[in-house]
C-alpha positions as CSV (number, residue, x, y, z in Angstrom):
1,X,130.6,28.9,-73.8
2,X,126.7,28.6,-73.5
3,X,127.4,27.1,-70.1
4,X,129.7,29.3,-68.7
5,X,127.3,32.4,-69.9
6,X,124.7,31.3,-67.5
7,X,127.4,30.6,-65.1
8,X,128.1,34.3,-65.7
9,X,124.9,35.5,-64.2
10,X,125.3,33.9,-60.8
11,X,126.9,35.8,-57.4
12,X,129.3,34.0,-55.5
13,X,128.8,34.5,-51.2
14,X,132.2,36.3,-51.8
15,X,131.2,38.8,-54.3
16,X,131.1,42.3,-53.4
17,X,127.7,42.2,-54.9
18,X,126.6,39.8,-52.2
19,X,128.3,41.7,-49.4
20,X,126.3,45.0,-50.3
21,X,123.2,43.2,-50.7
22,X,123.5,41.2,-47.0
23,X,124.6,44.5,-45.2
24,X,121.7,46.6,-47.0
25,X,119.1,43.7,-45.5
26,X,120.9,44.5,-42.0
27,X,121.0,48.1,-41.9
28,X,117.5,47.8,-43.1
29,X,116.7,45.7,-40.0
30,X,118.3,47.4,-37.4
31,X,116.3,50.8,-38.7
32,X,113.3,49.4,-38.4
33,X,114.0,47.7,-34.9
34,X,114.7,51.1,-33.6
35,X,111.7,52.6,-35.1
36,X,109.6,50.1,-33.7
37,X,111.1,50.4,-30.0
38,X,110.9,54.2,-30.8
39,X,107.3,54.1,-31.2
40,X,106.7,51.8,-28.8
41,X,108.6,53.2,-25.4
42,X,106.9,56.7,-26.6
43,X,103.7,55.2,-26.7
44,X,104.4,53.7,-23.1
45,X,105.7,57.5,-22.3
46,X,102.5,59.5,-23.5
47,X,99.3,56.7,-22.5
48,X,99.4,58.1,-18.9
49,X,99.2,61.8,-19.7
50,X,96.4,61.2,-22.0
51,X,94.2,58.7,-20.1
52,X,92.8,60.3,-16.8
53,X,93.3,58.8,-13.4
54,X,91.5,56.4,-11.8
55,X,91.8,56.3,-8.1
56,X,91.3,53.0,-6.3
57,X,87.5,52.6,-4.3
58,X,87.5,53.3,-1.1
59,X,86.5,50.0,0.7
60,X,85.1,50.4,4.6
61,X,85.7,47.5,6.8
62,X,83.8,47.1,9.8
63,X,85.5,44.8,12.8
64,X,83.4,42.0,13.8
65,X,83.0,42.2,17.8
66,X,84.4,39.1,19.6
67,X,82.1,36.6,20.1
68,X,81.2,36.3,23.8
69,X,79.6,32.9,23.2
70,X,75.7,31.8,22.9
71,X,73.5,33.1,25.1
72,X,71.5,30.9,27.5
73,X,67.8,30.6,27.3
74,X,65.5,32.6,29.8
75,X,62.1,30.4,30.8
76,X,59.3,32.8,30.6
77,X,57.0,32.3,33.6
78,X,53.5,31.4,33.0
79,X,50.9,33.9,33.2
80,X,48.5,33.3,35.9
81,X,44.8,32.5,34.7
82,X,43.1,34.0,37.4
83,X,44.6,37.5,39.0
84,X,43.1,36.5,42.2
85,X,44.8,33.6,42.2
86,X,48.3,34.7,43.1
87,X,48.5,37.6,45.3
88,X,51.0,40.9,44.2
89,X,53.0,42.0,47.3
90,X,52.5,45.5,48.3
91,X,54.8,48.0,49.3
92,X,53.6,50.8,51.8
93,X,55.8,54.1,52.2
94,X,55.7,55.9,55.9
95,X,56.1,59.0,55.6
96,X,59.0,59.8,58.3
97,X,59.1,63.4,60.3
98,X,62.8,64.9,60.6
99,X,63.0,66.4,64.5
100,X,66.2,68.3,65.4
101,X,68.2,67.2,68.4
102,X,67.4,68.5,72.0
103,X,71.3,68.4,73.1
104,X,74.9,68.8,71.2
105,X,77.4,67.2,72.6
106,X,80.5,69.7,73.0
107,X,83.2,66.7,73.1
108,X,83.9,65.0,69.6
109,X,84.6,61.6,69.6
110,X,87.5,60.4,67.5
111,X,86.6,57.5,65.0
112,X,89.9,56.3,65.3
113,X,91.7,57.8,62.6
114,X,95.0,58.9,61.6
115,X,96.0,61.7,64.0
116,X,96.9,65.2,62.5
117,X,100.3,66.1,61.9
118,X,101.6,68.5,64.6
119,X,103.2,71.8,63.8
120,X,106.3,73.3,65.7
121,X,105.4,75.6,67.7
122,X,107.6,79.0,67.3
123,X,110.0,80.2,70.0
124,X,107.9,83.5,70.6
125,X,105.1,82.1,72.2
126,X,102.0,79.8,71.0
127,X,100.6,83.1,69.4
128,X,103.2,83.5,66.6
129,X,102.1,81.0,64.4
130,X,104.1,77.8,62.9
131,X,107.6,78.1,63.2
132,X,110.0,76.7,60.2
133,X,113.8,75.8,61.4
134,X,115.7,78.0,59.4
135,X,113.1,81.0,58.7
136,X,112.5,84.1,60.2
137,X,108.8,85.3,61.1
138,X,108.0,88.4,59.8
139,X,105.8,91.3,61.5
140,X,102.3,89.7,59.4
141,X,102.5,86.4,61.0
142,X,104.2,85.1,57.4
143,X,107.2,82.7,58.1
144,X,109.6,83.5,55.3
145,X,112.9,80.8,54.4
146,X,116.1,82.2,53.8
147,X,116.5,82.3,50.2
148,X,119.4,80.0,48.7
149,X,122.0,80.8,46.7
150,X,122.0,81.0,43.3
151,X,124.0,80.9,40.1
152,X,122.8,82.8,37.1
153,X,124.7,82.5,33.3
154,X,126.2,85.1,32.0
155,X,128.1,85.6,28.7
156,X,132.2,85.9,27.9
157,X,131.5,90.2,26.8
158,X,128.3,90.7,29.5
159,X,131.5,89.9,32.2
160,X,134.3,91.3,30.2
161,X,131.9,94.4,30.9
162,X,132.0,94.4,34.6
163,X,136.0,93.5,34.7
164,X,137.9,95.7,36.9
165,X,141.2,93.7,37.5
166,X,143.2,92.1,34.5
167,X,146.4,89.9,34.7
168,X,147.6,89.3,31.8
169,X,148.9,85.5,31.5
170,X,153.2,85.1,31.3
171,X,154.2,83.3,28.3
172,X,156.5,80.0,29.4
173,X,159.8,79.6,27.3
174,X,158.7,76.4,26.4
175,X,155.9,78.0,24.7
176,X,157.6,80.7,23.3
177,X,160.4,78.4,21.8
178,X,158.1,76.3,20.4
179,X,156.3,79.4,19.1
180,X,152.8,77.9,20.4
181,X,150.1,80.2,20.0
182,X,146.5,81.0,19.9
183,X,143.1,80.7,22.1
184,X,142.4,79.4,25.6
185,X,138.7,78.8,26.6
186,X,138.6,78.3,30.5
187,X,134.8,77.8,32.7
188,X,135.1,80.1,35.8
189,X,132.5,80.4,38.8
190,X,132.6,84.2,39.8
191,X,132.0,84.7,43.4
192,X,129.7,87.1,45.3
193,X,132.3,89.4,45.8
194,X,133.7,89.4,42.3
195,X,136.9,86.9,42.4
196,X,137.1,84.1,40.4
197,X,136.2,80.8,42.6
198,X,137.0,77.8,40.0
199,X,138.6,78.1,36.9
200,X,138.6,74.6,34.4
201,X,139.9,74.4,30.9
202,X,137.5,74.1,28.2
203,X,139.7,74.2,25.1
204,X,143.5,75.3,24.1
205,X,146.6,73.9,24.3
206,X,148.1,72.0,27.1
207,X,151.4,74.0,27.5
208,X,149.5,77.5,27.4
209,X,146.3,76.4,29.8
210,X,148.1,76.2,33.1
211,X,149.3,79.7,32.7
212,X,145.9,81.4,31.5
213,X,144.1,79.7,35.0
214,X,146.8,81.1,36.6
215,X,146.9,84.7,35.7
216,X,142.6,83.9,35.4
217,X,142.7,83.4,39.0
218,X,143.7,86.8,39.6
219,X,141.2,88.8,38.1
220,X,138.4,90.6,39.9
221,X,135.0,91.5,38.3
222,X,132.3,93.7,39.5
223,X,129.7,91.8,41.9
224,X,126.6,90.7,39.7
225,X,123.8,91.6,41.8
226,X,119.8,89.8,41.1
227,X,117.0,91.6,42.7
228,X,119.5,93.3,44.5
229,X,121.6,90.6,46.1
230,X,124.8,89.5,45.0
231,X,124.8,86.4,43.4
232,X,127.8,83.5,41.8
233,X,128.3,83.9,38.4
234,X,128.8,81.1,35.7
235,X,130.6,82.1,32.7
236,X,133.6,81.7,30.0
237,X,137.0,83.3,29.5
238,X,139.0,83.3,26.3
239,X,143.0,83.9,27.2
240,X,144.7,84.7,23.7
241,X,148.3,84.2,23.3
242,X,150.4,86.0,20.3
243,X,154.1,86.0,20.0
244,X,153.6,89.3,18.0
C-alpha cells in the first residue's frame, strides 16, 4: 500500500491535470509573444515621429575638364648682354593726307554680279508702277490681288437662324415598318448664295441618311456675308425623324 501511495502522487501525460497545466504554459506563451511584437512594431511605429529628420549633405561635384594632353615646352631666348649688340627694328608711321577726287564717273561698272530681278511692267504705261497678273491698280499707285474665297465655321443654331427654306425629309416604308427612328448629323458647305453645295453624313442610321441629304439639298439659307462679301459656309445639320 506504501508503494502505491507514492504512486498516488504522480500525473500521468493523460491526466486532465496534465492537460490544463501544458495548455496554461501555451496560452501563457502565445500572450506574451503578442505583447512582445506589440511593443515592438509600436516602437518601430512611434521612433520616427519622435526623432527629428536628418536630411542627407549636400555633396558638389565639380567635372574634371578633358585633358588636352601635356603641353610642349617653350625655349626662352637669351637675353642679349649688350643692347647695342642686337639692333631693335623700327617702325615709322607716315602720316597720309585724304584728297577728294577731281572727276566722278557717271557710268557704274558692274562687278559682275547677279543681275536684279525684273518687274512686269503694267499695261498702262511704264508710269503705273509694277503690274501683278491677276490684280487691279488702284488710283494710289497700290496694286491690290483679288481676294480669295473663303470659308468661315459657323454653328448648327447660328444657321438654323438664317434658314429661309425647309424641306422636311419623307419617311421610306422601310423605315417606317421597321419603326427606325431618331437623329441624322449631315456636314454641308453653304454656298454664296445660300443653297446647300455638299451635303455628307456624319452620323445616323443608314436607311434614314439618304433621305435627310435629300430633302437637306433643298433648303436655302440666308447668304452669310464677312466684311461685306458673301462668303461659303461650313457647318452641321441634325434631321430628326419620329414616328409620333
Amino acid at each position: 500500500m506504501s508503494d502505491l501511495g507514492n504512486l498516488s502522487q504522480c500525473m500521468m501525460d493523460g491526466a486532465p491535470e496534465a492537460r490544463m497545466e501544458r495548455r496554461g504554459w501555451r496560452f501563457g506563451a502565445l500572450a506574451a509573444s503578442v505583447c512582445f511584437q506589440t511593443i515592438v512594431m509600436t516602437a518601430l511605429i512611434l521612433w520616427p515621429l519622435f526623432t527629428p529628420p536628418v536630411l542627407p549633405k549636400a555633396v558638389a561635384v565639380t567635372p574634371l575638364p578633358p585633358f588636352q594632353g601635356m603641353p610642349e615646352p617653350v625655349a626662352s631666348a637669351p637675353a642679349p648682354d649688350d643692347e647695342s649688340a642686337s639692333p631693335r627694328s623700327a617702325i615709322t608711321v607716315t602720316n597720309v593726307a585724304l584728297t577728294p577726287p577731281v572727276s566722278i564717273s557717271r557710268h557704274i561698272v558692274s562687278s559682275g554680279g547677279p543681275a536684279a530681278p525684273s518687274m512686269p511692267m503694267s499695261p498702262a504705261g511704264p508710269g503705273a508702277g509694277p503690274w501683278i497678273p491677276g490684280g487691279s491698280e488702284n488710283g494710289l499707285g497700290v496694286v491690290e490681288r483679288p481676294s480669295p474665297p473663303r470659308i468661315v465655321r459657323r454653328s448648327a443654331g447660328v444657321m438654323a437662324a438664317s434658314l429661309v427654306r425647309r424641306v422636311e425629309p419623307a419617311y421610306s416604308a422601310v423605315a417606317r415598318a421597321a419603326r427606325i427612328q431618331g437623329a441624322v448629323r449631315l456636314h454641308a458647305i453653304i454656298g454664296t448664295d445660300g443653297a446647300v453645295r455638299q451635303v455628307e453624313v456624319i452620323s445616323g442610321s443608314g436607311i434614314l441618311a439618304q433621305a435627310a441629304m435629300d430633302a437637306v439639298r433643298q433648303w436655302r439659307y440666308r447668304p452669310t456675308l464677312l466684311n461685306g462679301q458673301p462668303v461659303e459656309v461650313d457647318t452641321e445639320i441634325t434631321v430628326n425623324f419620329n414616328l409620333e
